[in-house]
N, CA, C and O atoms as a MOPAC input file, in Angstrom:
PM7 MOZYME 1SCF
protein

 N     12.47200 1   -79.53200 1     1.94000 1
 C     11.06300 1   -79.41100 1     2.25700 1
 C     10.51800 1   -80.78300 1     2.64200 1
 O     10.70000 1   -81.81800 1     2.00000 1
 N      9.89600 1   -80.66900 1     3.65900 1
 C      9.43300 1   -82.05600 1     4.14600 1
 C      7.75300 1   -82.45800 1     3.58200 1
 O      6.86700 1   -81.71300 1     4.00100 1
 N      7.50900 1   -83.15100 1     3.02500 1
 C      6.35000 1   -83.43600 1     2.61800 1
 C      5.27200 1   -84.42600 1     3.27700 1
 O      4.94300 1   -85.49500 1     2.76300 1
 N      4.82200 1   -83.98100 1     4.35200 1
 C      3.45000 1   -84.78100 1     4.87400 1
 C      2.83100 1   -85.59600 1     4.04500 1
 O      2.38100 1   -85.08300 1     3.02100 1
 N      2.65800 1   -86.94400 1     4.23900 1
 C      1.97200 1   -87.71500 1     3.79200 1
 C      0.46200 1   -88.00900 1     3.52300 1
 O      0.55600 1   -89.23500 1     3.47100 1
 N     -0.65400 1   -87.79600 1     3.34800 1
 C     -1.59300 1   -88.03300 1     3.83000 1
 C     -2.14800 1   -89.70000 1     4.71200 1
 O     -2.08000 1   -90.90500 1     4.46800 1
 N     -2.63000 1   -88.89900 1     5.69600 1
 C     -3.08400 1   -90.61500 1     6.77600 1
 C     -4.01200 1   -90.95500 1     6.32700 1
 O     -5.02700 1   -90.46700 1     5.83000 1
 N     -3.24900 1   -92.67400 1     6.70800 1
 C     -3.86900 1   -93.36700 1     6.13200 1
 C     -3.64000 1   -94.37200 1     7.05800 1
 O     -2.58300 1   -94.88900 1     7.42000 1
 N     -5.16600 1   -94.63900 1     7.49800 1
 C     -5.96000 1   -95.29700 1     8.89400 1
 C     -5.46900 1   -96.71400 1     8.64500 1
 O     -5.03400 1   -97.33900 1     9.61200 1
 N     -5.49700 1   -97.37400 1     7.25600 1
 C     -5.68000 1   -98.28700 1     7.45100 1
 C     -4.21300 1   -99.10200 1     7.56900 1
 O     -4.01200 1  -100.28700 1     7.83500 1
 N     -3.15000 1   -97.88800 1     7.23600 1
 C     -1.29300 1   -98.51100 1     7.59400 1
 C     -1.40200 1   -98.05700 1     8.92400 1
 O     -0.26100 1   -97.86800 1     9.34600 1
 N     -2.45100 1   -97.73400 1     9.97800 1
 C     -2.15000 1   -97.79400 1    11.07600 1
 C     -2.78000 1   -98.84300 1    11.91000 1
 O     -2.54100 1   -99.12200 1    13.08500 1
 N     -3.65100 1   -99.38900 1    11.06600 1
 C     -4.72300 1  -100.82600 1    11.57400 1
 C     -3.78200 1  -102.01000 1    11.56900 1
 O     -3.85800 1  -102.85800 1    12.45800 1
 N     -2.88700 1  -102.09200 1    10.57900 1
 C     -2.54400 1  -102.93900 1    10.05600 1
 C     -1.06600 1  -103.01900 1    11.15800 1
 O     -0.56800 1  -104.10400 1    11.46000 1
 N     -0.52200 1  -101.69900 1    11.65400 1
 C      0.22800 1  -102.07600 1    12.71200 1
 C     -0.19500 1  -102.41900 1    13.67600 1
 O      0.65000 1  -103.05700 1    14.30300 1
 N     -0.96900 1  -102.35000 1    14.09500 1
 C     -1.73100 1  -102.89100 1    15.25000 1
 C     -2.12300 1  -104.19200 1    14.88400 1
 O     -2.10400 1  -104.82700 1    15.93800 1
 N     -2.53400 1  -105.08100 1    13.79100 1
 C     -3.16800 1  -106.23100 1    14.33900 1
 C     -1.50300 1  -106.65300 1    13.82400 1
 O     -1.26600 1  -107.74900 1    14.33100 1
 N     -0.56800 1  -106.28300 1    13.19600 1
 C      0.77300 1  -107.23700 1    13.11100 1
 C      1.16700 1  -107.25000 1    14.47600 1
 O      1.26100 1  -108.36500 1    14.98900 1
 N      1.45000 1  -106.12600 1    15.26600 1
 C      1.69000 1  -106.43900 1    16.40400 1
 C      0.59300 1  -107.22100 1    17.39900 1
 O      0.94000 1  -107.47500 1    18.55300 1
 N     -0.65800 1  -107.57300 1    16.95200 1
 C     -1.12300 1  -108.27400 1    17.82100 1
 C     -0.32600 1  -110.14200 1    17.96300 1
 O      0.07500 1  -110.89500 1    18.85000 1
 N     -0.49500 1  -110.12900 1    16.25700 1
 C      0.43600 1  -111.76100 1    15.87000 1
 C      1.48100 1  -111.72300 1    16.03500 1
 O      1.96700 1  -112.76500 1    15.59500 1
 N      2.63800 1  -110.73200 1    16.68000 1
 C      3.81000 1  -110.86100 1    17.52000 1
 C      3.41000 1  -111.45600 1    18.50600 1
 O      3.71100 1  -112.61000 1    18.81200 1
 N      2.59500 1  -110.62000 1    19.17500 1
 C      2.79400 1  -110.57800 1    20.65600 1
 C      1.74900 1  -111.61000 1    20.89400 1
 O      1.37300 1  -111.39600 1    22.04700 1
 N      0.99900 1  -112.74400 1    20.35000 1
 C      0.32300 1  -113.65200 1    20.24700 1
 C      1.43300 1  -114.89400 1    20.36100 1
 O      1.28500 1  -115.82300 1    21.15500 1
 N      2.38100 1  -114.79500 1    19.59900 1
 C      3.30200 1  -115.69900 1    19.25000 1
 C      4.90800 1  -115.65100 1    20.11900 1
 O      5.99300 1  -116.18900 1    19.89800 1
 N      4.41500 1  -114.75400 1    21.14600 1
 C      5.68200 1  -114.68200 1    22.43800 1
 C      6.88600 1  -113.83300 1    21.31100 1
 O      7.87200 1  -114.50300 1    21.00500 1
 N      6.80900 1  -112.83100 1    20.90500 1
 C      7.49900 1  -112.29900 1    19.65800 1
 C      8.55600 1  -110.93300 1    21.28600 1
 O      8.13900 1  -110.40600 1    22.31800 1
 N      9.87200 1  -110.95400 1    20.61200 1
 C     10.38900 1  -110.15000 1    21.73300 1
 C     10.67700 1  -108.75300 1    20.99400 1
 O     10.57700 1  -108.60200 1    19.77700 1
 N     11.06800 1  -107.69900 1    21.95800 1
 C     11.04400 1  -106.49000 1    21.48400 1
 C     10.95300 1  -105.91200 1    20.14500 1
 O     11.80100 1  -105.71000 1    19.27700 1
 N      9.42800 1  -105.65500 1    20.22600 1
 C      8.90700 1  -105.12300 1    18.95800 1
 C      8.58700 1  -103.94900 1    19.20800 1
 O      7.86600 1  -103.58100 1    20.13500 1
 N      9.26200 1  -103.08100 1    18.14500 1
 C      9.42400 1  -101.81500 1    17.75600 1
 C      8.63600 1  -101.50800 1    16.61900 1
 O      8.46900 1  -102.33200 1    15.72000 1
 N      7.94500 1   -99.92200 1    16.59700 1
 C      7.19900 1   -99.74500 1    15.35500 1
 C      8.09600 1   -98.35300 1    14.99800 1
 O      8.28500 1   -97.50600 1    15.87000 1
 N      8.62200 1   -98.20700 1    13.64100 1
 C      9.21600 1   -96.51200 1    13.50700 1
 C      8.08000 1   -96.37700 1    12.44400 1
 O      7.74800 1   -97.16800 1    11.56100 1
 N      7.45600 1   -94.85900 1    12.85700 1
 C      6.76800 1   -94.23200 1    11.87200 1
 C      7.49200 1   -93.34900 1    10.53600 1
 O      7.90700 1   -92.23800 1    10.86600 1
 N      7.57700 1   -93.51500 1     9.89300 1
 C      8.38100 1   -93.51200 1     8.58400 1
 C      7.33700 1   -92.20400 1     7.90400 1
 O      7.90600 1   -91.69900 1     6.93700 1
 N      6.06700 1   -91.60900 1     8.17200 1
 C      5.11400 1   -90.97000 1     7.02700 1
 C      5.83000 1   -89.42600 1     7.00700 1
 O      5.77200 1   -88.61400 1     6.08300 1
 N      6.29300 1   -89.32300 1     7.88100 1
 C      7.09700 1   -87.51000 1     7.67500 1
 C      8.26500 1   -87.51500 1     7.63900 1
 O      8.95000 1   -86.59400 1     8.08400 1
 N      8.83400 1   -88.81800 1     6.96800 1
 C     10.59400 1   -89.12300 1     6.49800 1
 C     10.57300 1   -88.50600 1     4.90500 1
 O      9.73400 1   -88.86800 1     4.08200 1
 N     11.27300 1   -87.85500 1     4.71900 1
 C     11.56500 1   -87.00300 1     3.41200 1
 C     11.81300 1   -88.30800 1     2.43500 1
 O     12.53200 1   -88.98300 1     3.17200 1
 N     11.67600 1   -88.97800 1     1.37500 1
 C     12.03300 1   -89.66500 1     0.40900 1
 C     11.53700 1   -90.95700 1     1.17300 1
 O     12.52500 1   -91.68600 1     1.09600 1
 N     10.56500 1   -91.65500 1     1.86800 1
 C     10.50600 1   -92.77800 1     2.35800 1
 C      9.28900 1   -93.07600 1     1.58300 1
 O      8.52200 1   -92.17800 1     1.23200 1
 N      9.07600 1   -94.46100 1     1.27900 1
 C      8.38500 1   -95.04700 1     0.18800 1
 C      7.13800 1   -95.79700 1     1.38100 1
 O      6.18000 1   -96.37700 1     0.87000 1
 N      7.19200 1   -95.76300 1     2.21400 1
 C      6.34100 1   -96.71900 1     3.65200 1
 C      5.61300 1   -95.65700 1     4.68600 1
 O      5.84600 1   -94.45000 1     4.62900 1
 N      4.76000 1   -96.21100 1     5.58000 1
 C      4.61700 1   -95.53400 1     6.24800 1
 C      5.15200 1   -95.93800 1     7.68000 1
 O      5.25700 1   -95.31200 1     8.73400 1
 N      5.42700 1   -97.13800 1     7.32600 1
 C      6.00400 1   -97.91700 1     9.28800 1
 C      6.80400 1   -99.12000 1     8.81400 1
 O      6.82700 1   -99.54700 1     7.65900 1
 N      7.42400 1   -99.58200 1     9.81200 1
 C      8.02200 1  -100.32500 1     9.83200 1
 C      8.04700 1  -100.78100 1    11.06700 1
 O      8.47500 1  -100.12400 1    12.01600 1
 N      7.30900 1  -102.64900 1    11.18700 1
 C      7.08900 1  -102.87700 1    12.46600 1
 C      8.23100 1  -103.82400 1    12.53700 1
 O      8.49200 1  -104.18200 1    11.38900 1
 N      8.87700 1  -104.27800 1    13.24800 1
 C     10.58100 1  -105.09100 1    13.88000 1
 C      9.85400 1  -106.02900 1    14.90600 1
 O      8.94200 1  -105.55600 1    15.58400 1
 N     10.15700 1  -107.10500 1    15.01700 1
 C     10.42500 1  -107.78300 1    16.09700 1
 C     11.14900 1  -108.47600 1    16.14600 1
 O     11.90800 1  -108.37900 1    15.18200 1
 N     11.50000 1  -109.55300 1    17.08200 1
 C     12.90700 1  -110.93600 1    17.25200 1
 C     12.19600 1  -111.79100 1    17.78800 1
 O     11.33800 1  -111.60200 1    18.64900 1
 N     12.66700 1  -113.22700 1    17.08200 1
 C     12.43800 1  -114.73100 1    17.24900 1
 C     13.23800 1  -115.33100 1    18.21200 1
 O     14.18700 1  -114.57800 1    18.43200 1
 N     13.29600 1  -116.32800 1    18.88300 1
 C     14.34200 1  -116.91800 1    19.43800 1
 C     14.77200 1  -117.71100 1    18.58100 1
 O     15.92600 1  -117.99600 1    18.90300 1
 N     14.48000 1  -118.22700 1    17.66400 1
 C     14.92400 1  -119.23900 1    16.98000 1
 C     14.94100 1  -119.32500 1    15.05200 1
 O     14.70400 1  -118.17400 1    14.68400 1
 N     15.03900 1  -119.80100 1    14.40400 1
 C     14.38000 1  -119.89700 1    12.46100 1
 C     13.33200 1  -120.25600 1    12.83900 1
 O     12.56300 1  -119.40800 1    12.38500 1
 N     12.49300 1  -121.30000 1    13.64200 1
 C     11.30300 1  -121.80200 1    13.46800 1
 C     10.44600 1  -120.98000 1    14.51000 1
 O      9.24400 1  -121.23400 1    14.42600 1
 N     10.68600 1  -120.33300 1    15.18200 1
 C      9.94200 1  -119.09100 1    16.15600 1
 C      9.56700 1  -117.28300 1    14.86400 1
 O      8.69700 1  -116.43300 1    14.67600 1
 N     10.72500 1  -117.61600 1    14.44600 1
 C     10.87500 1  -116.05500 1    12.99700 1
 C      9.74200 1  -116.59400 1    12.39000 1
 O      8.67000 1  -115.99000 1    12.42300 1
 N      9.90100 1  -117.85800 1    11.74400 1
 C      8.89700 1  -118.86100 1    10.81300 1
 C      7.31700 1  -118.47500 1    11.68300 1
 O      6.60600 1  -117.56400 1    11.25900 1
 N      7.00600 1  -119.12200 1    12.65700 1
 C      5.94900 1  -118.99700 1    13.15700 1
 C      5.28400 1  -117.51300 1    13.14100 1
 O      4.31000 1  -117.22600 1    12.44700 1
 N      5.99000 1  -116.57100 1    14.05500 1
 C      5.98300 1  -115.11900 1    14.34300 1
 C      5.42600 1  -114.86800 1    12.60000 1
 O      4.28400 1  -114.44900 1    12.40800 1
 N      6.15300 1  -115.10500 1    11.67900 1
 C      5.69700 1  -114.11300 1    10.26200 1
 C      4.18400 1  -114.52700 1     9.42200 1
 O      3.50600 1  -113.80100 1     8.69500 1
 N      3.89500 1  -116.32100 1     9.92300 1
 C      2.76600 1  -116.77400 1     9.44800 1
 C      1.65800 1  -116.09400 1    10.69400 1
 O      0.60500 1  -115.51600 1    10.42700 1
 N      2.08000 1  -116.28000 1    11.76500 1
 C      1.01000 1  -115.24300 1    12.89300 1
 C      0.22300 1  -113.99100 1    12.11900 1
 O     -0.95400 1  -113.85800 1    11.78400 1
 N      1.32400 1  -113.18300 1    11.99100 1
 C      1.18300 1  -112.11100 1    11.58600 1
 C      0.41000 1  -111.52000 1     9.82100 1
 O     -0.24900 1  -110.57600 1     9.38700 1
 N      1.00000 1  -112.72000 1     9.34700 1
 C     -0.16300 1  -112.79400 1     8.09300 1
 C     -1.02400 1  -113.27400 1     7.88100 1
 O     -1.69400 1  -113.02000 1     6.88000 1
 N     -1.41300 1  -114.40500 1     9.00500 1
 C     -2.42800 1  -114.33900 1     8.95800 1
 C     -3.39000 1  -113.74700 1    10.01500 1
 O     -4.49700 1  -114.28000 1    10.10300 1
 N     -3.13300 1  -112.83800 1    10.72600 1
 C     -4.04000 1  -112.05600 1    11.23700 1
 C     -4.02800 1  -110.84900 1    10.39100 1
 O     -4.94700 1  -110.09000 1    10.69800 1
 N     -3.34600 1  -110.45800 1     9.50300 1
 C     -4.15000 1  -109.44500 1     8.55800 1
 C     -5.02500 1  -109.66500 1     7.58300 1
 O     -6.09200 1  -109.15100 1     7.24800 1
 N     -3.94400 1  -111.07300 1     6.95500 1
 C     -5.19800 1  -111.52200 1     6.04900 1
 C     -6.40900 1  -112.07800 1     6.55300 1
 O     -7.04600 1  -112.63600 1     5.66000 1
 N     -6.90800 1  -112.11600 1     7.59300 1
 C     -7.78000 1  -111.96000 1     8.31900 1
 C     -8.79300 1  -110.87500 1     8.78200 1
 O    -10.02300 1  -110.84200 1     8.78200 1
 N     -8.13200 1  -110.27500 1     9.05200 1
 C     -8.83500 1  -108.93500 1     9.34900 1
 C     -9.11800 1  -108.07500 1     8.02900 1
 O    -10.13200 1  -107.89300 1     7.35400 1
 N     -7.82000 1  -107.63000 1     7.94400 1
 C     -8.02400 1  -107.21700 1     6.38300 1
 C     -8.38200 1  -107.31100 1     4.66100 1
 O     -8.59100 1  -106.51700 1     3.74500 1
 N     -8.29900 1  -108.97500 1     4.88000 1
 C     -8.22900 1  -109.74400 1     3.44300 1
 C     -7.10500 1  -109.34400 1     2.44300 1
 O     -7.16800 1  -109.76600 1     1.28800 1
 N     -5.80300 1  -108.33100 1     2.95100 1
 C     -4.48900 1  -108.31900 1     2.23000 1
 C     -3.56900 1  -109.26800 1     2.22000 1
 O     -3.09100 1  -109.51500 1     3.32700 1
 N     -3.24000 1  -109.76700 1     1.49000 1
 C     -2.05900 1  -110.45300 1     0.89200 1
 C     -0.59000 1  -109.42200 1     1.36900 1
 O     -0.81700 1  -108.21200 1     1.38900 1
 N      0.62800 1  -109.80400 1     1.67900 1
 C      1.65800 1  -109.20000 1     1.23200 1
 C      2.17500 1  -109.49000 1     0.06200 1
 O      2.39400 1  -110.52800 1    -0.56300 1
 N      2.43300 1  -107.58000 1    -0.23300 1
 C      2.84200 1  -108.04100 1    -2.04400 1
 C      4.23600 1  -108.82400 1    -2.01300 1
 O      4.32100 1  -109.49200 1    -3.04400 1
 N      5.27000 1  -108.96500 1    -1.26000 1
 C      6.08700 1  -110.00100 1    -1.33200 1
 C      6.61900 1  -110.18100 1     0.06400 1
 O      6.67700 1  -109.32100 1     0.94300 1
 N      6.94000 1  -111.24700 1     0.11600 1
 C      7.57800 1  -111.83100 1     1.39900 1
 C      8.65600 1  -112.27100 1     0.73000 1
 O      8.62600 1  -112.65500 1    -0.43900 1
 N     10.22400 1  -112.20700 1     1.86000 1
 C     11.60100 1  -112.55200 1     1.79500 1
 C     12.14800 1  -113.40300 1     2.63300 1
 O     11.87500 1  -113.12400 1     3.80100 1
 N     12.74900 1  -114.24100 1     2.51400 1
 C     13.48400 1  -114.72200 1     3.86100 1
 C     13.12600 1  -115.82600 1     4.38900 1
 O     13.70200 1  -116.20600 1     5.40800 1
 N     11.81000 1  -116.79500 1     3.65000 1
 C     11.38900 1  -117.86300 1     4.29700 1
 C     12.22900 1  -119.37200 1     4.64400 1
 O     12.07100 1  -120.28900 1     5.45000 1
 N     13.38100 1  -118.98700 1     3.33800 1
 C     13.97300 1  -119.99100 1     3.33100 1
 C     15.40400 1  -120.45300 1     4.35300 1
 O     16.03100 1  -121.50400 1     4.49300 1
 N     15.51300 1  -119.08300 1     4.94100 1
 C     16.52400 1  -119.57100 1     6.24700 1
 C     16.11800 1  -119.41500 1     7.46500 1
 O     16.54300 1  -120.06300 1     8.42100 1
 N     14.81200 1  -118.07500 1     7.53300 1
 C     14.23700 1  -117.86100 1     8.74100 1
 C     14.92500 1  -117.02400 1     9.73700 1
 O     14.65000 1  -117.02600 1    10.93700 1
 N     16.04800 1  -116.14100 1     9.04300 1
 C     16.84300 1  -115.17200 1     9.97300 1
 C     16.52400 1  -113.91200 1    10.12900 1
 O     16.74400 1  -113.20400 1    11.11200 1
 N     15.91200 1  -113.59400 1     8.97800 1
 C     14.87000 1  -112.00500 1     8.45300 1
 C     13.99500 1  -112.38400 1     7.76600 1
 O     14.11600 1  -112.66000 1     6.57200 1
 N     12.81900 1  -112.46500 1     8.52400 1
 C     11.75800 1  -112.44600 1     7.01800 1
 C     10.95100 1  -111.19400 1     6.91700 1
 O     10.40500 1  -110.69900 1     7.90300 1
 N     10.87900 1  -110.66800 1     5.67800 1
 C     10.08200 1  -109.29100 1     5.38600 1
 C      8.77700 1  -109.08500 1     4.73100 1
 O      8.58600 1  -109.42400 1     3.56300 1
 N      8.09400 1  -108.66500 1     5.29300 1
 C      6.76700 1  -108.91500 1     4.96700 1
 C      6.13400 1  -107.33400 1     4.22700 1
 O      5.81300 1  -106.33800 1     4.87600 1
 N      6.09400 1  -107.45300 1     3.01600 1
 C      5.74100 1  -106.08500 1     2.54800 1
 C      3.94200 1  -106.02600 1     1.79900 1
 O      3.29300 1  -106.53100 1     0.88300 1
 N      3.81000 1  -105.16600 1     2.79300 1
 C      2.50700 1  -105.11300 1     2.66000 1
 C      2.33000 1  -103.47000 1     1.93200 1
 O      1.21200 1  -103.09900 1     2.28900 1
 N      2.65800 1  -102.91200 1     1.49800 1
 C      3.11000 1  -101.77500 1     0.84300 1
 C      3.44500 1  -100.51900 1     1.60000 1
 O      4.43700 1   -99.79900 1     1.48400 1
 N      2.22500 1  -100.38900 1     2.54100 1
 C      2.63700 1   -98.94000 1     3.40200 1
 C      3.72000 1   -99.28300 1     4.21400 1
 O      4.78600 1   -98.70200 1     4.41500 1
 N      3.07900 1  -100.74200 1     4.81400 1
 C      3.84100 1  -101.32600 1     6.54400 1
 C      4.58700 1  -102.29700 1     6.23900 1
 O      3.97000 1  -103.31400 1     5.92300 1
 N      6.01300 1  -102.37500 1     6.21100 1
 C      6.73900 1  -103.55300 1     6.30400 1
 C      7.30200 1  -103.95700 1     7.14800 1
 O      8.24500 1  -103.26600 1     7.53300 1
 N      7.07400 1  -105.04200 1     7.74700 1
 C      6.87900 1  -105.89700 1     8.61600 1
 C      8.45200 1  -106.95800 1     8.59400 1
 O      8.84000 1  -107.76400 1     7.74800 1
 N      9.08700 1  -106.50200 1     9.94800 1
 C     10.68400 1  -107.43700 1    10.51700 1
 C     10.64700 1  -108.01000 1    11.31000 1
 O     10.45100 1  -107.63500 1    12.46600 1
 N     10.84400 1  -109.22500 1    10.88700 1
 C     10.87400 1  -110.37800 1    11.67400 1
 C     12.47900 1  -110.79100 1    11.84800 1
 O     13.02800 1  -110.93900 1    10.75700 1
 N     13.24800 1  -110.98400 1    12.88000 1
 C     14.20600 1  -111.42000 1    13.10000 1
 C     14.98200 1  -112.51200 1    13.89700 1
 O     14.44900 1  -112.99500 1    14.89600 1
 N     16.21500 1  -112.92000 1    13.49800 1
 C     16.90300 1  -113.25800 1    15.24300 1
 C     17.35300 1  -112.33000 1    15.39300 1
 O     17.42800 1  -111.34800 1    14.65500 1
 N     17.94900 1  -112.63600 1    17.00300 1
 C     19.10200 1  -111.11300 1    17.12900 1
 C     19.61400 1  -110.80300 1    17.05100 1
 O     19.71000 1  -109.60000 1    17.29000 1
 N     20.88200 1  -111.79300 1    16.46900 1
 C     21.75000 1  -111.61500 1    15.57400 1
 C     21.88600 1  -110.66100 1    14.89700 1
 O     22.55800 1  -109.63800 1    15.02500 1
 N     20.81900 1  -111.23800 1    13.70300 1
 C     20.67600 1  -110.56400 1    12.32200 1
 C     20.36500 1  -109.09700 1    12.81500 1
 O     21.12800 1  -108.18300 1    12.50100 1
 N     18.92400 1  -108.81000 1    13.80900 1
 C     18.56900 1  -107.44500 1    14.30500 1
 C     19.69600 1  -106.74500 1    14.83200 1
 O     19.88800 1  -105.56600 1    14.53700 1
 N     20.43100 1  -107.35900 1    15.56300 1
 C     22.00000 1  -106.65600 1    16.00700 1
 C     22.76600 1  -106.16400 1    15.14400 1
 O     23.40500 1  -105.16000 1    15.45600 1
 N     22.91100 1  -106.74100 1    13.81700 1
 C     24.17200 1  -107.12300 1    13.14600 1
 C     23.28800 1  -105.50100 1    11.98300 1
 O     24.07600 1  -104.66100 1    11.54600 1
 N     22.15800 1  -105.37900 1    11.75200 1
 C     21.61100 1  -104.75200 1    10.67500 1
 C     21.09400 1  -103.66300 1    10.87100 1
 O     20.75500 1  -102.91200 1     9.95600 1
 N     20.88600 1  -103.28600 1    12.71000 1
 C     20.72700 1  -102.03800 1    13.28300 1
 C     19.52700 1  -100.91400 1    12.59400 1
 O     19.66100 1   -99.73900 1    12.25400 1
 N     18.41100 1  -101.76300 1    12.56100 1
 C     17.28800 1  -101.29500 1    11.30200 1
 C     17.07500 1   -99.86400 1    12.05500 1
 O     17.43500 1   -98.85900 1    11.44200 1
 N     16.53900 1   -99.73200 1    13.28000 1
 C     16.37500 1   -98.73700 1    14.24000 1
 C     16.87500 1   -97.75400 1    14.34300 1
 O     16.28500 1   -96.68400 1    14.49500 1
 N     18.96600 1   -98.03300 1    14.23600 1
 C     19.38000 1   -96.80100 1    14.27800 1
 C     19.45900 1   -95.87300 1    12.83200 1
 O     19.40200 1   -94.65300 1    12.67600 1
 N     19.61600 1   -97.00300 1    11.84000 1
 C     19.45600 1   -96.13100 1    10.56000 1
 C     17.98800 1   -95.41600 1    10.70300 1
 O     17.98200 1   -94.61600 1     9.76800 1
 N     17.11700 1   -95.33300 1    11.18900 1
 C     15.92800 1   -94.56900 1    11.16700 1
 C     16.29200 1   -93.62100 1    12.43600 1
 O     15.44300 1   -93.37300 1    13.29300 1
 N     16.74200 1   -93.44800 1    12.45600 1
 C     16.59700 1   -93.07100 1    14.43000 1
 C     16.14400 1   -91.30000 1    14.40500 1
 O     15.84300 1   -90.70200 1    15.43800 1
 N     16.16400 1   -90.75600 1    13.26300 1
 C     15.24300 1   -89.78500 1    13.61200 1
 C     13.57700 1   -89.68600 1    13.31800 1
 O     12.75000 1   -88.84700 1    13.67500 1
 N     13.46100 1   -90.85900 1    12.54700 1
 C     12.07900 1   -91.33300 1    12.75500 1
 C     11.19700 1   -91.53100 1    14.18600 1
 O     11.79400 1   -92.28200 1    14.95800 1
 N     10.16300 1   -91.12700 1    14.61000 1
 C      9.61600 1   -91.36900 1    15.79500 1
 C      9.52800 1   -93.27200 1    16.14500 1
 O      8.80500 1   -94.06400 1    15.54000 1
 N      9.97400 1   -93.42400 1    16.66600 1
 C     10.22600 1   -94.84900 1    17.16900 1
 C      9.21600 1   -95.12400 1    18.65100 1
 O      9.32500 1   -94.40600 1    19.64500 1
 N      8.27200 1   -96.25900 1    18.55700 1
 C      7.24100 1   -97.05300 1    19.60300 1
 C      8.27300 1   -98.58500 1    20.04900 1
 O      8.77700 1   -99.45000 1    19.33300 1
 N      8.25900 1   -98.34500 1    21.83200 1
 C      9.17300 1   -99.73900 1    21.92500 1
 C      8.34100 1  -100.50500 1    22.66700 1
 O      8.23200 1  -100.08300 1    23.81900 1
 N      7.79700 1  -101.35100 1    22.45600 1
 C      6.79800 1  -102.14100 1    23.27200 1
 C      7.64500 1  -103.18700 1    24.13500 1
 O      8.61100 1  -103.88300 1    23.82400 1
 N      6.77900 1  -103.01600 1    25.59500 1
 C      7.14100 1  -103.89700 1    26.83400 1
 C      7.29100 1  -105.34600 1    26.12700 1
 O      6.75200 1  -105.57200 1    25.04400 1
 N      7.93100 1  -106.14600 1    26.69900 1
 C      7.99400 1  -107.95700 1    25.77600 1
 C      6.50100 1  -108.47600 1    27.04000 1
 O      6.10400 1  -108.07800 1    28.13500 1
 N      6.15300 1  -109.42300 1    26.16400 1
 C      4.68600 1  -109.63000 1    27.26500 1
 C      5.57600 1  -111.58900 1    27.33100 1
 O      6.38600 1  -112.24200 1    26.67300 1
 N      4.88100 1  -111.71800 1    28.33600 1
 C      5.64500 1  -113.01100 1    29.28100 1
 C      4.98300 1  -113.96500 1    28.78300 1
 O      5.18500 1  -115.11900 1    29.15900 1

């Protein structure tokens, strides 16, 4: 039995302004999978993008928190990964937020383990 989630506007605000601090910060193919009608899923999204570099991942994840904590005044309840800059994860409870190289995004295939999740692939902006 699949259990509908109830919506909730504001894990969909919150993908939108993370993807604004991607794509502010030259952030490359960022993907959003909607996760709210996944049977046993604890989230409602999961937004992905790729760095060119540790200090581009680095930049890209402070972008992005701070345009929520901005907009929103949320904190993420924990962040991972600051200290090598290859994945950093930004958990904000509904929306957790991937920051990568491509490596790591290659090597960890976040996308296809979801892949019957409805998946958003956004154009890379120049």
């Amino acid at each position: 039995m699949v259990v509908k989630k109830i919506e909730n506007k504001l894990s969909q605000i919150m993908v939108e302004i993370a993807i604004k601090g991607m794509q502010d910060k030259k952030a490359k193919d960022i993907t959003t999978i909607d996760l709210r009608n996944v049977e046993g899923s604890l989230f409602d999204y999961y937004v992905i993008c790729t760095g060119n570099s540790p200090s581009h991942v680095d930049t890209i994840s402070e972008a992005v928190d701070l345009e929520i904590k901005k907009s929103t005044g949320i904190n993420p309840k924990k962040v991972e990964g600051l200290q090598n800059c290859q994945w950093v994860l930004l958990d904000y409870f509904d929306v957790i937020v991937h920051v990568m190289l491509e490596e790591t995004r290659d090597f960890y295939k976040i996308e296809q383990m979801w892949k019957d999740a409805p998946q958003k692939h956004l154009e890379n902006i120049e």
